[in-house]
Biopython code that builds the backbone (N, CA, C, O; Angstrom):
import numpy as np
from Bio.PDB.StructureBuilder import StructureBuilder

atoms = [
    (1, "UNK", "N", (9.080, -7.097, 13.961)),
    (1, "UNK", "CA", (9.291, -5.752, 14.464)),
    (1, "UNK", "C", (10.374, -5.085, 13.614)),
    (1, "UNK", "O", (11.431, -5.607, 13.260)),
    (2, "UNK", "N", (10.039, -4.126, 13.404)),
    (2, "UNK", "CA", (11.418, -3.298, 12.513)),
    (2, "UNK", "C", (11.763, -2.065, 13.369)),
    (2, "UNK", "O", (11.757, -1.950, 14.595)),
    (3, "UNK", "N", (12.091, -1.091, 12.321)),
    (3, "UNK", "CA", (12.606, 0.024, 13.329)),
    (3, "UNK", "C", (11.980, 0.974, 14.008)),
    (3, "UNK", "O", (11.072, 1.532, 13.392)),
    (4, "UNK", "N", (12.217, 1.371, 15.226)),
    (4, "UNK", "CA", (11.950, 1.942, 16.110)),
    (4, "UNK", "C", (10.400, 1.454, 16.858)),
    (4, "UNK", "O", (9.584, 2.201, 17.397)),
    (5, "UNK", "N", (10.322, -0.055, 16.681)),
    (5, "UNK", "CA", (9.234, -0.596, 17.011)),
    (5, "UNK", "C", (8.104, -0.549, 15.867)),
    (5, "UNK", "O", (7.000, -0.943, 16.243)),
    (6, "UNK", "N", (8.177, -0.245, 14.900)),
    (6, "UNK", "CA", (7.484, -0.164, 13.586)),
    (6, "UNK", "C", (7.545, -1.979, 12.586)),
    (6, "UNK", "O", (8.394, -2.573, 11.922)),
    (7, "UNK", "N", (6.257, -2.218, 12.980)),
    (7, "UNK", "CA", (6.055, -3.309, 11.737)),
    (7, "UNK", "C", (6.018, -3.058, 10.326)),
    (7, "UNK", "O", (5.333, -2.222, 9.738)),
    (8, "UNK", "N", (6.808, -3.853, 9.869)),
    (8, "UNK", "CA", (6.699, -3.016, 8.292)),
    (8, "UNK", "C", (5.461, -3.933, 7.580)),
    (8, "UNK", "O", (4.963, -3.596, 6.506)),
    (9, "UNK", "N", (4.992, -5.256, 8.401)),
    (9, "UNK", "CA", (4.138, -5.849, 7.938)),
    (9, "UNK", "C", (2.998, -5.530, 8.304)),
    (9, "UNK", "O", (2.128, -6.055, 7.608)),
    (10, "UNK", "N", (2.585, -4.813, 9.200)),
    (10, "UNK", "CA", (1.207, -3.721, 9.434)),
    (10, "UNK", "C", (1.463, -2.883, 8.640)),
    (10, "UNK", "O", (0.450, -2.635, 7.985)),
    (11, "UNK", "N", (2.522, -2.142, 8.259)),
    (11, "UNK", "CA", (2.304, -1.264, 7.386)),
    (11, "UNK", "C", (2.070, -1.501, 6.082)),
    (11, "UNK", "O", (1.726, -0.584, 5.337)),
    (12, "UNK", "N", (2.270, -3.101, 5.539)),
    (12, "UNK", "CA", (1.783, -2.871, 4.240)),
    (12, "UNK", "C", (0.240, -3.548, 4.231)),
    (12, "UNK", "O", (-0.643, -3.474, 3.376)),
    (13, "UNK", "N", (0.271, -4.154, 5.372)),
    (13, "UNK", "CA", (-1.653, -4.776, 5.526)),
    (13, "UNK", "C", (-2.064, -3.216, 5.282)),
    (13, "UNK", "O", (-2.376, -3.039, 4.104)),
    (14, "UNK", "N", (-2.139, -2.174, 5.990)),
    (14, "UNK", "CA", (-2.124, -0.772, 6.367)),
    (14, "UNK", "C", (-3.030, -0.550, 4.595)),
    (14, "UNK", "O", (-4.170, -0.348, 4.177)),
    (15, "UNK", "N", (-1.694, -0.743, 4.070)),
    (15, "UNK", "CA", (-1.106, -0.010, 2.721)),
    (15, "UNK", "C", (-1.827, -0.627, 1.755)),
    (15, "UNK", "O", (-2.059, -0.017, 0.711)),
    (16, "UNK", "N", (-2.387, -2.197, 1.990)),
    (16, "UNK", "CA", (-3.014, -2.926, 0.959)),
    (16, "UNK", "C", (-4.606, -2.643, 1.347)),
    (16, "UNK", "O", (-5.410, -2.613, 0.415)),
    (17, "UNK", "N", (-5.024, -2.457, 2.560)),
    (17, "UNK", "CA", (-6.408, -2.848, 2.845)),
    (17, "UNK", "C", (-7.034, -1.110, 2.477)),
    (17, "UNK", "O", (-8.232, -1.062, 2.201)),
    (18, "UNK", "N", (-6.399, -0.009, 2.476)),
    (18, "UNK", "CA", (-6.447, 1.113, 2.087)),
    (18, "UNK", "C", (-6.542, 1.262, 1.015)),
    (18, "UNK", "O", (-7.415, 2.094, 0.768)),
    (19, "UNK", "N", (-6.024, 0.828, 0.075)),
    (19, "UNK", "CA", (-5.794, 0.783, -1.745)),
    (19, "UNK", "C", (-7.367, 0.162, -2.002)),
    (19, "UNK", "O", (-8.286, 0.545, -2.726)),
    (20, "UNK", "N", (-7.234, -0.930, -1.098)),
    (20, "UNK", "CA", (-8.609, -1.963, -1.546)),
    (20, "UNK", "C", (-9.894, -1.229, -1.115)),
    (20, "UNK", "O", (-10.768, -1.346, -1.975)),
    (21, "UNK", "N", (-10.218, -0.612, -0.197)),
    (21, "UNK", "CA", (-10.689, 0.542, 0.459)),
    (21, "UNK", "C", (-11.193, 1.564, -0.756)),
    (21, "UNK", "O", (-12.335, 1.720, -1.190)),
    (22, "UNK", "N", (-9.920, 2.222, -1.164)),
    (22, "UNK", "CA", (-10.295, 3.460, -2.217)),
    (22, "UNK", "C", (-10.755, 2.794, -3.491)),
    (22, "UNK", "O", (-11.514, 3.392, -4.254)),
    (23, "UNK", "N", (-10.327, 1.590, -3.742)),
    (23, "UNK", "CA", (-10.778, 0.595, -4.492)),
    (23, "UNK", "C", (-12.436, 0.673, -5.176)),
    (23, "UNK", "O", (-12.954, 1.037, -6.232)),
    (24, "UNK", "N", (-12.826, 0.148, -3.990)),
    (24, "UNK", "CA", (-14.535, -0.326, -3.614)),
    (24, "UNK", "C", (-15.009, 0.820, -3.607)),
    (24, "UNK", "O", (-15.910, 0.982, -4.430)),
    (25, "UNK", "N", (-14.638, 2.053, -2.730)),
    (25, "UNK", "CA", (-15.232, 3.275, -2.524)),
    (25, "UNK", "C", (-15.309, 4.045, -4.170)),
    (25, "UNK", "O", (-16.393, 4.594, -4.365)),
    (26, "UNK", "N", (-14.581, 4.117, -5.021)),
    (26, "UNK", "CA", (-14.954, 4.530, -6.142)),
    (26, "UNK", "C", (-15.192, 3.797, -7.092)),
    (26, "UNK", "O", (-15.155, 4.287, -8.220)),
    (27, "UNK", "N", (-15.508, 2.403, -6.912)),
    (27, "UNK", "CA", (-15.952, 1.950, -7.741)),
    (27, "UNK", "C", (-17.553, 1.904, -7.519)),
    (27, "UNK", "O", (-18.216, 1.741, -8.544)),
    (28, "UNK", "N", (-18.255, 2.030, -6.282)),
    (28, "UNK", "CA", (-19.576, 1.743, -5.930)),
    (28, "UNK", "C", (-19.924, 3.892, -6.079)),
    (28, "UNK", "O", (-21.091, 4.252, -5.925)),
    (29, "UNK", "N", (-19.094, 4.728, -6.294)),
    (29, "UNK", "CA", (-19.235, 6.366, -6.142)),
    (29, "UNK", "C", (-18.994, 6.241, -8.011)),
    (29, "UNK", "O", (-19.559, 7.144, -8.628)),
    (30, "UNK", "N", (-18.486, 5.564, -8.575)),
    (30, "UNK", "CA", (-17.867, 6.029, -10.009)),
    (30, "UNK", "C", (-19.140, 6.959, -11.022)),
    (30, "UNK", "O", (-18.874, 7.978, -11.660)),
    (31, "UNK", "N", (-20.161, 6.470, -10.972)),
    (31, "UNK", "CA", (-20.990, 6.600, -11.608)),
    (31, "UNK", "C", (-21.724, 8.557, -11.401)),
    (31, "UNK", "O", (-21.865, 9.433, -12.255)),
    (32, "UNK", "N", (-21.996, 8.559, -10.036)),
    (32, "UNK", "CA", (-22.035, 9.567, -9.576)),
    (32, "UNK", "C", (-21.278, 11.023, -9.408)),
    (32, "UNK", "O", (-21.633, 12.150, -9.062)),
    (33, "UNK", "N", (-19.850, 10.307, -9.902)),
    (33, "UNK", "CA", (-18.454, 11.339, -9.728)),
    (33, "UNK", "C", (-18.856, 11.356, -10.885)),
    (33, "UNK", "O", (-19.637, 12.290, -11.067)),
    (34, "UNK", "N", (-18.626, 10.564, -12.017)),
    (34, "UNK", "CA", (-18.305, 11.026, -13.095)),
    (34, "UNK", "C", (-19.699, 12.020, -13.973)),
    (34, "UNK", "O", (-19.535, 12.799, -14.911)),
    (35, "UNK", "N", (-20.771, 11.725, -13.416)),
    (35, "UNK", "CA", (-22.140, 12.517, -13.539)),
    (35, "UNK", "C", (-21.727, 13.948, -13.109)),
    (35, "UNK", "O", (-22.186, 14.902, -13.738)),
    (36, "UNK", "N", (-20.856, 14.150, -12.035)),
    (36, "UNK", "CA", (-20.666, 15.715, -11.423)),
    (36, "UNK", "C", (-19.845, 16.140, -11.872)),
    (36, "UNK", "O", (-19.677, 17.344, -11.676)),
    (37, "UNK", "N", (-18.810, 15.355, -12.781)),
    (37, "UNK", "CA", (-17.948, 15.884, -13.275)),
    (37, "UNK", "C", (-17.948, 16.179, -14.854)),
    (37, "UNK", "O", (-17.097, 16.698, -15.576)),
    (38, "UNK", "N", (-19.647, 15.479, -15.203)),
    (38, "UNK", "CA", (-19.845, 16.240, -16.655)),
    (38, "UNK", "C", (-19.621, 15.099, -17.423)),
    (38, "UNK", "O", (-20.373, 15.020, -18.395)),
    (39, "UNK", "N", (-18.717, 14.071, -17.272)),
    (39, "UNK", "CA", (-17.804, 13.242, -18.358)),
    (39, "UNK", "C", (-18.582, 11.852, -18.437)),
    (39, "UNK", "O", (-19.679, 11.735, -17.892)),
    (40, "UNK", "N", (-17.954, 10.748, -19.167)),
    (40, "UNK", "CA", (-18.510, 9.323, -19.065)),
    (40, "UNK", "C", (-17.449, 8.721, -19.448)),
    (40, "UNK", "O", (-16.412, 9.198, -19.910)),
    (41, "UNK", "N", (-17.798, 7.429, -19.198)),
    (41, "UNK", "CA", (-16.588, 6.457, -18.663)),
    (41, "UNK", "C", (-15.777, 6.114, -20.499)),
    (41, "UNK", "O", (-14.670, 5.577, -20.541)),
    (42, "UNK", "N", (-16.403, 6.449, -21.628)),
    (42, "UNK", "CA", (-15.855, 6.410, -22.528)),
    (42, "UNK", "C", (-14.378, 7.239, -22.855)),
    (42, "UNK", "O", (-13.297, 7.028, -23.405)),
    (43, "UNK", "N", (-15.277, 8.586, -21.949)),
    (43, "UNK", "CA", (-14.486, 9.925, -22.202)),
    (43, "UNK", "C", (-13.324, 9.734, -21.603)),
    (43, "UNK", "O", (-12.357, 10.280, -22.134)),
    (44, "UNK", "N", (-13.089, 8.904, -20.322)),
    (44, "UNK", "CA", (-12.267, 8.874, -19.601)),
    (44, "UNK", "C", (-11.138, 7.757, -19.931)),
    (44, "UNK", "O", (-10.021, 7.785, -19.415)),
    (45, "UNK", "N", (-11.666, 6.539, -21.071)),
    (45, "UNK", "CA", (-10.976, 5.562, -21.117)),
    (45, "UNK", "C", (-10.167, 6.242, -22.709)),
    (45, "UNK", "O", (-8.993, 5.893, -22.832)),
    (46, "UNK", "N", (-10.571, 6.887, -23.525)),
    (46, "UNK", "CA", (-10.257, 7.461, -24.485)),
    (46, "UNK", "C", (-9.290, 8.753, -24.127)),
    (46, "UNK", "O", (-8.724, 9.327, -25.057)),
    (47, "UNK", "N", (-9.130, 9.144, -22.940)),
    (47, "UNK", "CA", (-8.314, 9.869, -22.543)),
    (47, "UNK", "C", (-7.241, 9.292, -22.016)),
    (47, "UNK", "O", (-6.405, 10.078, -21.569)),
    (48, "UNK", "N", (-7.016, 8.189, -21.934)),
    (48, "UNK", "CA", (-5.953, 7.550, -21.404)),
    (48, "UNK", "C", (-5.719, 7.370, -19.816)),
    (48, "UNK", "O", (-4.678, 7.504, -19.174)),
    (49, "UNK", "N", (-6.921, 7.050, -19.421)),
    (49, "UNK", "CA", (-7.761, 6.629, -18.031)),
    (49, "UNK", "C", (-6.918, 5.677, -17.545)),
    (49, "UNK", "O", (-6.169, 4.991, -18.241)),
    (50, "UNK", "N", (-7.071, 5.600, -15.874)),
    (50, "UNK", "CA", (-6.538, 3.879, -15.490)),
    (50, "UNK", "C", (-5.721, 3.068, -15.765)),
    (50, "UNK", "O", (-5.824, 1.846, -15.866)),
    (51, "UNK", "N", (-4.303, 4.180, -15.985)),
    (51, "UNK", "CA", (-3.030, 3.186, -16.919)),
    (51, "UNK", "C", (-2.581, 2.647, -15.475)),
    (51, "UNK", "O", (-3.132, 3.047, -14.449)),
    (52, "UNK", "N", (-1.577, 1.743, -15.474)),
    (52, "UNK", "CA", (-1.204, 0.866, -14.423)),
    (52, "UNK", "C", (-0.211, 1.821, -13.383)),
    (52, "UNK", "O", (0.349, 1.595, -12.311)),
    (53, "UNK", "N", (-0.271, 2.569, -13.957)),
    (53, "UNK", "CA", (1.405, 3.970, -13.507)),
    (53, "UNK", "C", (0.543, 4.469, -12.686)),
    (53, "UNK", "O", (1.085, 4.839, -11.645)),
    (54, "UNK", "N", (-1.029, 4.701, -12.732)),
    (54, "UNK", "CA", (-1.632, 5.574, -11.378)),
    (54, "UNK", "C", (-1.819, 4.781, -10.497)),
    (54, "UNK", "O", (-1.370, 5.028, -9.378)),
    (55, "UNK", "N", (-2.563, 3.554, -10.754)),
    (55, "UNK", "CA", (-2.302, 2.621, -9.449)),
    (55, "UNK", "C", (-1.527, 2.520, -9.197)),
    (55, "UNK", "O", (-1.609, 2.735, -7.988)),
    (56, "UNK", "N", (-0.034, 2.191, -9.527)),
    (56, "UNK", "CA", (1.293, 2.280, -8.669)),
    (56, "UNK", "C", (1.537, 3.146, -7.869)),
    (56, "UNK", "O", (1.842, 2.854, -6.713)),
    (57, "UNK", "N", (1.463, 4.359, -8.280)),
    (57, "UNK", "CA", (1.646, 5.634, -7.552)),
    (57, "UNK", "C", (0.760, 5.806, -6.504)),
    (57, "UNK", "O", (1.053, 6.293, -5.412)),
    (58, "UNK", "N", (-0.366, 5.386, -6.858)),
    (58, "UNK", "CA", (-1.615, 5.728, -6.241)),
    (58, "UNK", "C", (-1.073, 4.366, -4.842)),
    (58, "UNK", "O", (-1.465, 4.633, -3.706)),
    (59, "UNK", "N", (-0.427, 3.345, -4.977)),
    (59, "UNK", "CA", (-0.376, 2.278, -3.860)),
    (59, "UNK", "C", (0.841, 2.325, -3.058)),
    (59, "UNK", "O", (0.845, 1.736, -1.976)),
    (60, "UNK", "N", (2.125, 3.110, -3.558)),
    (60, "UNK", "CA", (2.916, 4.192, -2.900)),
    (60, "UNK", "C", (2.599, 4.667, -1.952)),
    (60, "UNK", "O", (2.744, 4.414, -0.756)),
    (61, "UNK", "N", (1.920, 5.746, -2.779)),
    (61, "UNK", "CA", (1.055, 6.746, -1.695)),
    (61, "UNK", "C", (0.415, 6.277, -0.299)),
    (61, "UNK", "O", (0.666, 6.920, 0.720)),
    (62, "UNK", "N", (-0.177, 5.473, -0.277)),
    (62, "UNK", "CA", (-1.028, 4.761, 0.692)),
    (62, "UNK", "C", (0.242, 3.838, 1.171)),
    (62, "UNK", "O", (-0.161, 3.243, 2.171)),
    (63, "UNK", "N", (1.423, 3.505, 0.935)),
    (63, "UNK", "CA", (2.439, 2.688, 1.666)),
    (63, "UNK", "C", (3.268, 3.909, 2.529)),
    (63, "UNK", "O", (3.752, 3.936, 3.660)),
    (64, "UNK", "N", (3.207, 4.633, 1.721)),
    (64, "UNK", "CA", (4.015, 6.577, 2.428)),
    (64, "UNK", "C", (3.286, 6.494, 3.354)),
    (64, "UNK", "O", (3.777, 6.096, 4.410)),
    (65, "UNK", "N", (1.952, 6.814, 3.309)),
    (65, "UNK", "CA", (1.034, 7.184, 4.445)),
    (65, "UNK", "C", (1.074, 6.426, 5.691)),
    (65, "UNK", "O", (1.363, 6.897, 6.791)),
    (66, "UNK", "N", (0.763, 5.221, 5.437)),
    (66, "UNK", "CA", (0.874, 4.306, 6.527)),
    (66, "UNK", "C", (1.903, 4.232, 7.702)),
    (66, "UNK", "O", (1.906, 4.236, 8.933)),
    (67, "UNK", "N", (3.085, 4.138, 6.280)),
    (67, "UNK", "CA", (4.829, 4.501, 6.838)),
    (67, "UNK", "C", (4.967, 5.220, 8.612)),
    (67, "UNK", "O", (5.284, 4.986, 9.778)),
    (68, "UNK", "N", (4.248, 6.600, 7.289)),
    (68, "UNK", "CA", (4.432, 8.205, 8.326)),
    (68, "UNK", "C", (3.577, 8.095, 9.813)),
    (68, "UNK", "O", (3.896, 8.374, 10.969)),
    (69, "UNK", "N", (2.218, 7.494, 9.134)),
    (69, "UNK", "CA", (1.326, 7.597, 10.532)),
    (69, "UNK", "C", (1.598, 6.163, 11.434)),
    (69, "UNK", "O", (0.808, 6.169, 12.379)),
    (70, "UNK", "N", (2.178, 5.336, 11.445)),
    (70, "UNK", "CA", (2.852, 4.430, 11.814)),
    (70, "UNK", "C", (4.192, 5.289, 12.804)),
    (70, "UNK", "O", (4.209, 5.069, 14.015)),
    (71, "UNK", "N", (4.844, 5.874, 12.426)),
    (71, "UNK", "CA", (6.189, 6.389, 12.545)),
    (71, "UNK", "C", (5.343, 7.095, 13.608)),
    (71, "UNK", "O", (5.431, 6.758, 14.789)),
    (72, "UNK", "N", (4.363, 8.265, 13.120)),
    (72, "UNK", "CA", (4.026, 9.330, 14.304)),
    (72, "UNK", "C", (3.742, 8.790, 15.645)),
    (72, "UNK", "O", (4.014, 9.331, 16.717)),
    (73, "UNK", "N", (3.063, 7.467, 15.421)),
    (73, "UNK", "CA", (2.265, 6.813, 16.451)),
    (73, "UNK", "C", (2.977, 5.971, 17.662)),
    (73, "UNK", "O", (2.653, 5.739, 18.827)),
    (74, "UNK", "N", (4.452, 5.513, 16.585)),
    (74, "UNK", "CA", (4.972, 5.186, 17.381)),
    (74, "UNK", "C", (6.106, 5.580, 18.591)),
    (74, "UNK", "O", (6.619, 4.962, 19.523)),
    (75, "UNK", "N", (6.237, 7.436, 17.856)),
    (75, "UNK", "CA", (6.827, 8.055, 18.909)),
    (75, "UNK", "C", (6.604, 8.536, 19.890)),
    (75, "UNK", "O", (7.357, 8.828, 20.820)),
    (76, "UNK", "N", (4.744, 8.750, 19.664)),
    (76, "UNK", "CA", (3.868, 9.500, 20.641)),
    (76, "UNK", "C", (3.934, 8.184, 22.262)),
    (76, "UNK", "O", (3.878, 8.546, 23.437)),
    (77, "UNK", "N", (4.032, 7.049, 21.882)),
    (77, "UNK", "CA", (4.347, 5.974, 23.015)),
    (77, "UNK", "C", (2.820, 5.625, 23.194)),
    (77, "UNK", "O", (1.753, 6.199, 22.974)),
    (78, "UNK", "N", (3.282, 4.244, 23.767)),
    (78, "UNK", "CA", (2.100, 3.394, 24.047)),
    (78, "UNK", "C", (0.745, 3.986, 24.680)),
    (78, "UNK", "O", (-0.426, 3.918, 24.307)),
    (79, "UNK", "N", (1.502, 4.728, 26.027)),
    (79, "UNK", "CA", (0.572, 5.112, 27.092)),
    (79, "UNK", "C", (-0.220, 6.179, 26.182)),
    (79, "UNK", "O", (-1.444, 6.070, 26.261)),
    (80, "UNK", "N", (0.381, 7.437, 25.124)),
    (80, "UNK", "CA", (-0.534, 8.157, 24.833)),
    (80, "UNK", "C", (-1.128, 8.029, 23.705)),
    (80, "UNK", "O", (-1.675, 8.975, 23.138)),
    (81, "UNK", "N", (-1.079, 6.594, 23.157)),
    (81, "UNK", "CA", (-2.005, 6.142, 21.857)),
    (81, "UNK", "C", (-3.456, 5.386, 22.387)),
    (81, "UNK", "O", (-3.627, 4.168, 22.352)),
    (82, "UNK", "N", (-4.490, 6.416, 22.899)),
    (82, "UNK", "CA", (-5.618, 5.805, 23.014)),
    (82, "UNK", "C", (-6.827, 6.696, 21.998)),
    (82, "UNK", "O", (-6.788, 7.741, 21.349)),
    (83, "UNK", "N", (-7.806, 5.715, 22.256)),
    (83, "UNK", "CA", (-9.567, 6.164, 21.713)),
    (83, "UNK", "C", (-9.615, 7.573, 22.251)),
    (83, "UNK", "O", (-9.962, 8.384, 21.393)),
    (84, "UNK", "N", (-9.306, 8.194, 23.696)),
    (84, "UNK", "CA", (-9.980, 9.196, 23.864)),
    (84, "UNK", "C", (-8.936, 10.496, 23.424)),
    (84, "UNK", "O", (-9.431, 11.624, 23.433)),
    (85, "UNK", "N", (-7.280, 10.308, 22.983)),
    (85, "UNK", "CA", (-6.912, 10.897, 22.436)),
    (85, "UNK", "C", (-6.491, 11.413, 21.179)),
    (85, "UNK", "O", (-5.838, 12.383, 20.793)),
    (86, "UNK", "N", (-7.325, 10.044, 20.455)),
    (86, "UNK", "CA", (-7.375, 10.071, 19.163)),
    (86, "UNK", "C", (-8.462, 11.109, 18.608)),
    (86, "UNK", "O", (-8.624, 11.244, 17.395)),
]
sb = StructureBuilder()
sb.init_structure("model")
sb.init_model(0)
sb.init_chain("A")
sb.init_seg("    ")
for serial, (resi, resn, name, xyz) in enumerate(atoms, 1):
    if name == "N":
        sb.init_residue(resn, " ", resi, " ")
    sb.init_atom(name, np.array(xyz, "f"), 0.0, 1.0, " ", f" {name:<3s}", serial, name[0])
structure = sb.get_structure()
């Protein structure tokens, strides 16, 4: 338990299974994005595509997120975190 009743270890399951998530989701969409977007995967690796600095940022991001909606959830209190008010 950490602060204010916040797991910081849900938040990074949260934070990892989300990354892995956007992961799969554009890797099984890649083909199709990059068709709508005109380009090919040459164009994109020759542009200096997929350096390790966007996944970092990019797994940040998704640790921020978690953080925040973690934080919101846990002020709203037990009783009013359900299915039908979600």
């Amino acid at each position: 338990m950490g602060f204010a009743g916040l797991s910081y270890t849900g938040v990074a399951i949260a934070a990892v299974v989300s990354f892995m998530f956007g992961a799969i989701w554009y890797g099984v969409l890649s083909k199709p994005w990059m068709a709508a977007l005109g380009t090919t995967p040459e164009a994109i690796q020759k542009g200096g595509g997929q350096t390790p600095i966007v996944f970092a940022l990019t797994f940040l991001a998704e640790l921020l997120m978690a953080y925040v909606l973690a934080g919101i959830i846990g002020h709203l209190g037990a009783e009013r975190v359900t299915l039908m008010n979600g």
